[in-house]
C-alpha distance (Angstrom), angle and dihedral (degrees) to the residues before:
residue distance angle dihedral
X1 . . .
X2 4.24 . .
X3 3.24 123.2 .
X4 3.84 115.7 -133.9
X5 4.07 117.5 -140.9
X6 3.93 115.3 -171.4
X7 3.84 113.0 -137.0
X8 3.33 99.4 -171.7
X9 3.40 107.6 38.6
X10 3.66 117.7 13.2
X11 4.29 123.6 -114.7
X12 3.80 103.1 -97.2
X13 4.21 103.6 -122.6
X14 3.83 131.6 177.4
X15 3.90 120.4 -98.0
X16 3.81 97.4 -94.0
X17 3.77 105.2 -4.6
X18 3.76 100.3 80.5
X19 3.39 149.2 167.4
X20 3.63 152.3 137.9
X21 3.93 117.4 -92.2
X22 3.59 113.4 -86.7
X23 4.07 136.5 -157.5
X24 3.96 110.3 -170.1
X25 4.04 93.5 176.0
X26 3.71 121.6 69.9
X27 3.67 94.6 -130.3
X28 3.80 91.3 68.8
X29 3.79 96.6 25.7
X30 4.38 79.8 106.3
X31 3.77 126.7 120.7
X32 3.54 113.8 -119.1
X33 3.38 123.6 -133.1
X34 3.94 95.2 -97.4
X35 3.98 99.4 36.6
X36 3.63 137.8 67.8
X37 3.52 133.2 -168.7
X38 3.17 127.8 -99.7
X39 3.46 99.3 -123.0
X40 4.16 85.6 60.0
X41 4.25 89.8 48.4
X42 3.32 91.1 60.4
X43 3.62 110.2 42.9
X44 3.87 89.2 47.8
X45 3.68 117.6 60.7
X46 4.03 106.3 -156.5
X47 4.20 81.3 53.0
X48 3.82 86.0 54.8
X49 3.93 96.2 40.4
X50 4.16 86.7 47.6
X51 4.30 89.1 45.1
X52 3.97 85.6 48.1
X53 4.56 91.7 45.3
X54 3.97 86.2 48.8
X55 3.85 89.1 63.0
X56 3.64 82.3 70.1
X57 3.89 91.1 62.1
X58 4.05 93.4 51.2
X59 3.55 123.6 -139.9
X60 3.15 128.5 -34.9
X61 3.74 123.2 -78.9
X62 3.59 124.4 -134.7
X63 4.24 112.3 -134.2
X64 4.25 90.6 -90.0
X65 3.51 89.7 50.9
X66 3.42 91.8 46.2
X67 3.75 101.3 49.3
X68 4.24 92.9 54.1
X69 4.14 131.9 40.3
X70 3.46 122.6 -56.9
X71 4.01 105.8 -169.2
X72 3.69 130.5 -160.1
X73 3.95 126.3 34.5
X74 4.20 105.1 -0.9
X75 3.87 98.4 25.2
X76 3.23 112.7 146.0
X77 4.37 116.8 -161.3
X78 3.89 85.7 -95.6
X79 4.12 109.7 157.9
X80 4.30 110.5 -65.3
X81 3.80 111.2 37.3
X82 3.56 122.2 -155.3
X83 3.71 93.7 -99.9
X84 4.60 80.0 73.5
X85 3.32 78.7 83.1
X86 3.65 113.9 59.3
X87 3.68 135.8 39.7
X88 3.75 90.1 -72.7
X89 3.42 103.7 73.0
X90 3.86 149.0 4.2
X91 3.84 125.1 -153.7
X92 3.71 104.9 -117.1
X93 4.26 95.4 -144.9
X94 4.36 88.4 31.7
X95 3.12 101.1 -119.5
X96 3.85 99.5 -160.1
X97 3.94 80.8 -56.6
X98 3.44 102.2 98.6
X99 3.60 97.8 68.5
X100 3.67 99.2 56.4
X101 3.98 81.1 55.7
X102 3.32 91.2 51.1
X103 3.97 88.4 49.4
X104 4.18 93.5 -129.3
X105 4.03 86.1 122.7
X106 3.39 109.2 142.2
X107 3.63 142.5 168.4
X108 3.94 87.3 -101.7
X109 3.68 92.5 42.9
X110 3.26 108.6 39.3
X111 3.85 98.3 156.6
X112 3.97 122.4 -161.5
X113 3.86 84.3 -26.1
X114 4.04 98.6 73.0
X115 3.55 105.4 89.5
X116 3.59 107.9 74.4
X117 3.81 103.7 80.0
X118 3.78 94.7 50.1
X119 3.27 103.2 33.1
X120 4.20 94.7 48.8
X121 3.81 86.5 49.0
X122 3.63 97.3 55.0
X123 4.23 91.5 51.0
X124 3.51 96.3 44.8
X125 3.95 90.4 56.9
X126 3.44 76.0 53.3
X127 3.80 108.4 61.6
X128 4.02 82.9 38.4
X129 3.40 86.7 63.3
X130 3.69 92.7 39.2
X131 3.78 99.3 49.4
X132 4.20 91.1 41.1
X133 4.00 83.1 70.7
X134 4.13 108.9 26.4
X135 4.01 79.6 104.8
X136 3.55 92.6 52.5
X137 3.93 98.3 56.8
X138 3.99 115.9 90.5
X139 3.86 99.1 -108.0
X140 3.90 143.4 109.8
X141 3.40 119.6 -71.3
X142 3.69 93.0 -121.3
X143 4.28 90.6 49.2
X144 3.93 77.7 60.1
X145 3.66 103.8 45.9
X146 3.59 89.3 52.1
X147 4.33 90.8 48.6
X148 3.89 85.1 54.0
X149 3.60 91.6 50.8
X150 3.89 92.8 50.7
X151 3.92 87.4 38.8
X152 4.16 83.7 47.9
X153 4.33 87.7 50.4
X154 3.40 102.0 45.1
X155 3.99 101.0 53.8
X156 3.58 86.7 37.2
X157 3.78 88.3 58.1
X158 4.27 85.4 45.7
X159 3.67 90.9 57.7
X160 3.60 90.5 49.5
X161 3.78 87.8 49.9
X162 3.73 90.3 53.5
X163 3.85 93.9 39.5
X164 3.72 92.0 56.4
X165 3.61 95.8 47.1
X166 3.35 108.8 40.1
X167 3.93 108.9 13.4
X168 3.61 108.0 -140.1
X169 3.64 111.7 49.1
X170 4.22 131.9 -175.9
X171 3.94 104.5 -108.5
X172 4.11 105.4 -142.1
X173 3.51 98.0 -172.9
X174 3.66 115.6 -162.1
X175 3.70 98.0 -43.3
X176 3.36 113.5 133.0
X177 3.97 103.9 -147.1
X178 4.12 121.7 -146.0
X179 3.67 130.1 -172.1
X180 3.47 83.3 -119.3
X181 4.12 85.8 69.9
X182 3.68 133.2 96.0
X183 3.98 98.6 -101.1
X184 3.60 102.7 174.4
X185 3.50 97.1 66.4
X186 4.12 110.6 128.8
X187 3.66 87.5 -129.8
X188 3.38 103.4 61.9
X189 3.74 86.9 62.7
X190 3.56 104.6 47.7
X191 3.70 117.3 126.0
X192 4.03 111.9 -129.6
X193 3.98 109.0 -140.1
X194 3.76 111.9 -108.7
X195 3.57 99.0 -97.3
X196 3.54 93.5 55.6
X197 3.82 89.8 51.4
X198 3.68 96.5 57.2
X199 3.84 96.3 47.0
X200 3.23 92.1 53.2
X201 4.20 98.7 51.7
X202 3.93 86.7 33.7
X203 4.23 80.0 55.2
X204 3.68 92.9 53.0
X205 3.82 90.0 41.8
X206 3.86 93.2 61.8
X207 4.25 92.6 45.6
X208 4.08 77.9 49.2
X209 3.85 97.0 48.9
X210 3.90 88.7 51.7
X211 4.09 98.2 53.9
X212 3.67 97.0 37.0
X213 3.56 129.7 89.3
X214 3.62 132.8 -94.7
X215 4.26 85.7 -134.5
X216 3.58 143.9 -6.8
X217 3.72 96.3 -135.9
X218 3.58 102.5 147.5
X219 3.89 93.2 34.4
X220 4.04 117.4 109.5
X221 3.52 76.7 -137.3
X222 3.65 110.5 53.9
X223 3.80 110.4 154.1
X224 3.81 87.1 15.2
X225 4.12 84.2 81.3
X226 3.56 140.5 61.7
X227 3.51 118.7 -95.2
X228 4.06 133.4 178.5
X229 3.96 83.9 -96.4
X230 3.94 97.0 55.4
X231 4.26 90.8 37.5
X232 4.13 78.5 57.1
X233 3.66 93.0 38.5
X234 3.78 95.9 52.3
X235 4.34 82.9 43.5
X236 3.97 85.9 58.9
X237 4.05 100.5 48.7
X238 3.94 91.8 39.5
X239 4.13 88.2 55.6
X240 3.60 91.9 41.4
X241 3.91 95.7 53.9
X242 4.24 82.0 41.3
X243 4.25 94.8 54.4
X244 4.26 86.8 45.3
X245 3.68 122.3 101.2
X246 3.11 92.3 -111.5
X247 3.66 101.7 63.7
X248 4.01 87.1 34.3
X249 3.63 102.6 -133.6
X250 4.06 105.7 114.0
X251 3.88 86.2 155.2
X252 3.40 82.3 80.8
X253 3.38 107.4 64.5
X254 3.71 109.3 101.3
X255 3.78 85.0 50.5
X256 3.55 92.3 63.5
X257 4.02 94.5 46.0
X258 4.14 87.5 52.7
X259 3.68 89.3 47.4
X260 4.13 91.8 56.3
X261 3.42 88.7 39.5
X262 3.83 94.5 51.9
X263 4.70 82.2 59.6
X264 3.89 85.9 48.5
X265 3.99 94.9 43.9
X266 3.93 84.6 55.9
X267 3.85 86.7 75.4
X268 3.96 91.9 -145.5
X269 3.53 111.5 105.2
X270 3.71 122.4 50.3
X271 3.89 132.3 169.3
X272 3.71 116.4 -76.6
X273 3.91 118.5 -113.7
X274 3.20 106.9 -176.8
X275 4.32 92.2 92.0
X276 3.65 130.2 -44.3
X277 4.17 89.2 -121.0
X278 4.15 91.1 47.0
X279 3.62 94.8 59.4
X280 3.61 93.7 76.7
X281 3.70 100.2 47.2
X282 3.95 96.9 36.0
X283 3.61 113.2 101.4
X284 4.04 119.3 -128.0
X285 3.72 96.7 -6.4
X286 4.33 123.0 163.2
X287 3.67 92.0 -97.0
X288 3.55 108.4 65.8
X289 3.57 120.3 87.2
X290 4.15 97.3 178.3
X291 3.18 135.8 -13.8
X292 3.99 150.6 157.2
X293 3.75 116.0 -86.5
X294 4.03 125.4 -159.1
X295 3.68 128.9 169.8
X296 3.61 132.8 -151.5
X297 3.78 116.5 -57.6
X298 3.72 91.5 28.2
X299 4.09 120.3 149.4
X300 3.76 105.6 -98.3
X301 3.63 141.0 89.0
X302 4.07 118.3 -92.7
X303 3.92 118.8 -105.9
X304 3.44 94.5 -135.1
X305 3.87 103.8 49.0
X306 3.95 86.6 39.5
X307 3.51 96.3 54.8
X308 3.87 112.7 20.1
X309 3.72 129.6 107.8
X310 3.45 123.4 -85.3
X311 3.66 106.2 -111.4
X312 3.70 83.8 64.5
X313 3.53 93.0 58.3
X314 3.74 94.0 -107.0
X315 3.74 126.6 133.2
X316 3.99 101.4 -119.0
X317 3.93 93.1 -131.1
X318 3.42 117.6 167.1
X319 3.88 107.5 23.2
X320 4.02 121.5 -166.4
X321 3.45 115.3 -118.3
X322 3.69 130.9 -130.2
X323 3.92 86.1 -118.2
X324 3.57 84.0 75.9
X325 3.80 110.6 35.5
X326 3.69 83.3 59.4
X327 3.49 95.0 63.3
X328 3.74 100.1 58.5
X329 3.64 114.6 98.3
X330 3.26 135.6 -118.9
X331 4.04 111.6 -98.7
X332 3.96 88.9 -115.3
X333 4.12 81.6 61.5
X334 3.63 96.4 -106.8
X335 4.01 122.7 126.1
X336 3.89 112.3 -128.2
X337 3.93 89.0 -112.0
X338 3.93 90.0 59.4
X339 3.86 119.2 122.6
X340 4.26 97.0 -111.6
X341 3.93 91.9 17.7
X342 3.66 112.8 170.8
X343 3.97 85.4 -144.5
X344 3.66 109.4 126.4
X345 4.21 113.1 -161.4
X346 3.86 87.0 -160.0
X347 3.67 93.5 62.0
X348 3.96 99.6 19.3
X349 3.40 106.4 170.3
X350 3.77 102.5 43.6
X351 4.01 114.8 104.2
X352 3.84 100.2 18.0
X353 3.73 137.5 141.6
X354 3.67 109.2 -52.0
X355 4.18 84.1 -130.7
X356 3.90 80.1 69.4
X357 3.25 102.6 72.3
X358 3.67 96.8 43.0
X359 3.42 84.1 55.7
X360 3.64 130.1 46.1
X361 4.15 124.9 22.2
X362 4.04 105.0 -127.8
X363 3.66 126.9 177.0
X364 3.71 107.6 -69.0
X365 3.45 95.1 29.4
X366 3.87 124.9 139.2
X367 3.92 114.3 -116.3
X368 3.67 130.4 167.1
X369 3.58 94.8 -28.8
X370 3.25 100.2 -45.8
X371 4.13 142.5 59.9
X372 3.72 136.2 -85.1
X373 3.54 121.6 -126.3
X374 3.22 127.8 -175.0
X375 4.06 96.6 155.1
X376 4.03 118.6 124.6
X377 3.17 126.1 -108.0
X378 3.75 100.8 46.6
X379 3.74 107.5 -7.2
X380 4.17 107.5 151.5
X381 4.11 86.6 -147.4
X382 3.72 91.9 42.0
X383 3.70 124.4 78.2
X384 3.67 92.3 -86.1
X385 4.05 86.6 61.1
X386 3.75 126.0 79.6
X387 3.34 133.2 -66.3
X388 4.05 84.0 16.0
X389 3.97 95.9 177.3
X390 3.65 80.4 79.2
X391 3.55 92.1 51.2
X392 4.20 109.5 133.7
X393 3.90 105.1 -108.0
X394 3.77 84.5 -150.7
X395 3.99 107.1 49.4
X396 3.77 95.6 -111.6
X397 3.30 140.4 75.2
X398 4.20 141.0 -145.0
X399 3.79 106.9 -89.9
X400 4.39 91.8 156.6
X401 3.70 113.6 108.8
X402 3.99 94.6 -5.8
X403 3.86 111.9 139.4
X404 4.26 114.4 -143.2
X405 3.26 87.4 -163.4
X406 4.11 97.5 70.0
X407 3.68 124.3 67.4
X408 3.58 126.7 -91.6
X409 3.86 93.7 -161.7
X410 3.67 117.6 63.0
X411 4.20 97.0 -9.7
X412 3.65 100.6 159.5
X413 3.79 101.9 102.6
X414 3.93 90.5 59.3
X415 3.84 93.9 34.4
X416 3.44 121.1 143.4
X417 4.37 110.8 27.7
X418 4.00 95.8 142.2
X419 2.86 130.6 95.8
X420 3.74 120.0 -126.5
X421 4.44 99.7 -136.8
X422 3.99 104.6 -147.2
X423 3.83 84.5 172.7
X424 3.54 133.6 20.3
X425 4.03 133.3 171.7
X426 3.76 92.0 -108.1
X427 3.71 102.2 57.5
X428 4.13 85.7 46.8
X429 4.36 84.3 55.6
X430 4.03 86.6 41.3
X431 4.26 91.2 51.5
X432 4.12 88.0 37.6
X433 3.64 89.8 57.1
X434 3.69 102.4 41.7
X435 4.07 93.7 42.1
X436 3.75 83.6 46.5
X437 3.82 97.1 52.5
X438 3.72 88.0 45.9
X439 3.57 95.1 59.5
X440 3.50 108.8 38.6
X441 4.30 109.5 -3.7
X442 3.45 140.7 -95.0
X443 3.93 93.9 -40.5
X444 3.94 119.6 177.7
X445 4.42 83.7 -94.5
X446 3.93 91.8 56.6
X447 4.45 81.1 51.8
X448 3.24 100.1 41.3
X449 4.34 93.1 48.9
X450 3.45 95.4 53.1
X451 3.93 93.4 35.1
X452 3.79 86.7 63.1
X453 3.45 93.5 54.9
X454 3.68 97.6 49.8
X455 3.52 98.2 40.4
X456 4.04 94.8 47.1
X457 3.74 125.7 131.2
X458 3.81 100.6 -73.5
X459 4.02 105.3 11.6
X460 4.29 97.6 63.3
X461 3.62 95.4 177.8
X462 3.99 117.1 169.1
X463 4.12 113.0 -90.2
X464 3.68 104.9 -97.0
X465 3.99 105.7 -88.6
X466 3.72 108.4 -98.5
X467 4.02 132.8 -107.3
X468 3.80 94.1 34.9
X469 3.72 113.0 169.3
X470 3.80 124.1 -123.3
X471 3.83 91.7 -95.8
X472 3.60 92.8 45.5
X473 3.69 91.3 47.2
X474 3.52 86.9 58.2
X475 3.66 104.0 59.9
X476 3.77 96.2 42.8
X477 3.74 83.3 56.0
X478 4.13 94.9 41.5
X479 4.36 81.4 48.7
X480 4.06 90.9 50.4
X481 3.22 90.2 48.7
X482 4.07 93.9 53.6
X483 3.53 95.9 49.7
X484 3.90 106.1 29.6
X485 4.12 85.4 53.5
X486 3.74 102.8 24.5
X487 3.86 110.5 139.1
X488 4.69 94.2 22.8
X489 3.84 96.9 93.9
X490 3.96 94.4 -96.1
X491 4.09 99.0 112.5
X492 3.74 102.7 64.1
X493 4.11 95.3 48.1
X494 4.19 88.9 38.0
X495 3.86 94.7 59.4
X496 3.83 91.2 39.8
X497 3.96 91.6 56.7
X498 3.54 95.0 43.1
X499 3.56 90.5 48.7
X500 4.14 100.6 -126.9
X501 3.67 96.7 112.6
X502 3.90 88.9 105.8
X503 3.79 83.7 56.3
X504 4.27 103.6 39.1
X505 3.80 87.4 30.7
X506 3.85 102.7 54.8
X507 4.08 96.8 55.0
X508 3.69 121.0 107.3
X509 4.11 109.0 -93.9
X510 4.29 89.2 -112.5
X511 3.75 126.8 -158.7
X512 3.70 135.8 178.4
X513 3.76 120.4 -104.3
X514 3.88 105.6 -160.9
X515 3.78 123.4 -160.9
X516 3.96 130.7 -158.5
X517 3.85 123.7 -147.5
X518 4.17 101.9 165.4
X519 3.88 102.0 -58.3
X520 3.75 87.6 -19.6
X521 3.73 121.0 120.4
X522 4.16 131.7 -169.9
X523 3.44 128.8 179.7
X524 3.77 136.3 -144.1
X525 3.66 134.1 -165.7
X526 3.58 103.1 -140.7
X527 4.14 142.4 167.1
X528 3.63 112.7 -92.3
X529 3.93 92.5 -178.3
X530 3.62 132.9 8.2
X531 3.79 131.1 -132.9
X532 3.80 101.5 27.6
X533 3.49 98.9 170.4
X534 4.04 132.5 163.5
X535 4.38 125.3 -171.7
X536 3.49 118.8 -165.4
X537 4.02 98.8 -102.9
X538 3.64 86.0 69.6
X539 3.90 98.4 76.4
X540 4.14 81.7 89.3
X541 3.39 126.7 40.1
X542 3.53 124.7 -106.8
X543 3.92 110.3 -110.4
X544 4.13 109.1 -121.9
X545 3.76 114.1 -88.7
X546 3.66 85.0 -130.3
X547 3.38 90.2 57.0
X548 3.30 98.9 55.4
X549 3.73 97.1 40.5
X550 3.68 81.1 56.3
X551 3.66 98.0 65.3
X552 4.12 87.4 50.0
X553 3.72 86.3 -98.9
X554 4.26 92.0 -63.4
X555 3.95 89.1 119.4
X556 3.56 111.9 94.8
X557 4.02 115.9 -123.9
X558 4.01 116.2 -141.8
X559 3.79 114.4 -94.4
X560 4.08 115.8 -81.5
X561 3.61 98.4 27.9
């Protein structure tokens, strides 16, 4: 009997009852095209190296996956992004978004959010596997260090995947499970509590940190692998989410300032200044500590076509919310709520935040050469524009990571040239200064990391004012936070740990309803969708019923569902 491993796309497996592909007759007992045995991955060392890189990819998707979002490590741009979710965005067509809004998740109906247990199961039996024979393939000792430090990262970054999500998580350790195993064991279903969990990938991130490189340089993949600086980064967000009230562990908080502060005292990374909206579409710049490469032809939808206005013959997909265009501040550093604001409601989206217009397309804004309007009557990106099913139900569109310099119309040979930033330097001077406040107040460190970042190349925002309290520390911070990482998967997981989703999550989804009377504007606050709703149980995930049905029922579910 051989066992088959797929290179190029990894054998699809259940959550806990796992195992290699395997061909007992000798008519089958044939490599296909895309697999290789095992036998031939581990006697030849650029077959391991590529087995070892696919774990970056995830497993592999089945068609339905494929066709919608799959968040967290692997995603890949496809329709609803994880911002559909939050208060920053709503998927304009749903998407399976709009029932997490709603809060009628459920461990049947899990909507875009159901991937994560099985999926992060399945690739950390495969780095077991991988790391049980690194010291069997023919290569240098230091070729194999540095595997077992990338093996080390990447089911690190899995646990923290599963930690995030669903809270308590089963820790598999290196055992590599076979069919041939006793699976209905009790134990091999216990959930670990969440401290447990995030000592044991923070463990495997320091044994990573000391085989891995310092760089990639003269790697085709560069950022695409893990380096000392991601390792650290990775250290820094799990300890954060660990110290917040969430997770319950406050003792921890000076732990998680020293461990961003270890990424900034490599003196590697620093914030990019060539534009707050270039940093996301320029390729290798200073700020990115890891992140997930593609190249032209590769499988997933375009940015631009997936997101764009509808005059452009784009399909408007995941639309800003008013939620979050409200919380940009004025460029004089004052919120439009303030007492003496200079915000003016009659001309609302003149003088903002620099991050603005990087971000979000507005009426008025400049796009491709020409101007967006989403303005009623006659607006050619509102509903009385072309291709108005794609019309934003919010009044804005996505502007964040979109290239102009890629078709709209018929992208899909070039798909796929950005880069996809898991980490950058800014988020590592955001969770320094937050941890760091935490544990000891708003200390000249906590103002001078997120001074830097509003007062970068591009962004110019006013120095935070000075002799703000703890509290008030904190919500500048929380705000920064919002704005400086709106759109990268941070919002949904940051009002879950600090424990405000029943506050952020149970406000109407509000647009911006724009009328035209000759060069006359008005604007209205309206409803953009209906029922957004969020219950306690939902700060974790439920866990699949097919999951737990799998298991015979011994896996525990998360409380409320």
């Amino acid at each position: 009997m051989k066992r088959i491993l797929n290179i190029t796309i990894p054998a699809l497996m259940g959550a806990m009852l796992l195992t290699f592909s395997a061909c007992q007759e000798n008519f089958l007992d044939v490599v296909p095209t895309d697999r290789v045995s095992d036998a031939s991955i581990l006697s030849d060392s650029v077959l391991f190296e590529a087995f070892v890189l696919n774990r970056y990819m995830g497993a592999r998707l089945t068609d339905k996956e494929a066709e919608g979002t799959l968040p967290g490590f692997g995603r890949g741009f496809e329709y609803a992004m994880w911002s559909s979710v939050t208060d920053e965005s709503i998927y304009n067509n749903d998407d399976n978004t709009w029932l997490i809004q709603r809060g009628q998740i459920a461990p049947e109906n899990t909507g875009i959010a159901g991937t994560f247990w099985g999926r992060s199961y399945r690739s950390i039996r495969e780095l077991n596997y991988a790391l049980a024979n690194v010291d069997k393939v023919p290569m240098s000792q230091q070729k194999k260090n540095a595997l077992k430090g990338e093996i080390q990262f990447i089911r690190a970054f899995r646990y923290h995947d599963l930690i995030r999500n669903y809270g308590k998580v089963v820790l598999l350790g290196d055992k590599v499970y076979e069919i041939s195993d006793d699976l209905t064991s009790q134990d091999l279903f216990n959930r670990s509590d969440i401290k447990a969990g995030i000592d044991y990938a923070v463990a495997q991130l320091d044994e990573a940190t000391a085989l891995l490189p310092a760089a990639n340089d003269n790697n085709t993949w560069k950022l695409g692998r893990a380096t000392k600086g991601a390792a650290l980064a990775l250290k820094a967000r799990l300890l954060l989410y660990g110290a917040s009230p969430l997770y319950n562990n406050a003792a921890t908080w000076q732990q998680a300032a020293a461990a961003s502060k270890a990424v900034m005292d490599l003196n590697k990374y620093s914030l990019y200044t060539g534009g707050y909206g270039n940093l996301f579409t320029a390729e290798n710049n200073s700020e990115i500590i890891f992140g997930r490469l593609y190249t032209k032809g590769a499988r997933h939808v375009c940015l631009e076509i997936a997101n764009g206005p509808n005059s452009y013959n784009a399909w408007g997909g995941n639309v800003p919310v008013q939620n979050l265009v409200d919380d940009y501040e004025m460029l004089d550093g004052t919120k439009i709520t303030d007492p003496g604001t200079s915000y003016d409601p009659k001309d609302p989206y003149k003088n903002r935040d620099p991050r603005f217009y990087a971000t979000i397309l507005y009426n008025g804004a400049t796009y491709r050469n020409s101007t967006i309007q989403t303005y009623t009557p006659g607006g050619k990106d509102s509903k009385d524009g072309p291709s108005n099913w794609n019309t934003s139900k919010t009044g804005y569109y996505l502007k964040k990571f979109m290239n102009d310099n890629l078709p709209i119309d018929n992208p899909w040979d070039i798909a796929g040239t950005q880069t996809w930033i898991y980490f950058r330097y800014a988020e590592i001077l955001l969770n320094y200064a937050e941890a760091q406040n935490e544990a000891s107040g708003p200390d000249a460190s906590v103002y001078a990391a997120v001074n830097a970042i509003r007062q970068r190349t591009g962004v110019a925002m006013p120095a935070l004012a000075a002799g703000l309290t703890q509290a008030q520390m904190r919500e500048k911070i929380r705000n920064e936070r919002r704005i400086e990482l709106a759109f990268e998967e941070h919002r949904f997981y940051d009002v879950r740990r600090w424990k405000i989703a029943n506050v952020t999550e149970n406000v109407p989804a509000y647009g911006i309803e724009i009328g035209k009377n000759g060069t006359a504007l008005t604007y209205t606050k309206k409803e953009a969708l209906t029922g957004r709703n969020f219950a306690d149980k939902q700060y974790w995930l439920p866990i699949p019923r097919s999951e737990i049905q799998a298991s015979n029922n011994k896996l525990e579910q998360n409380p409320g569902y």
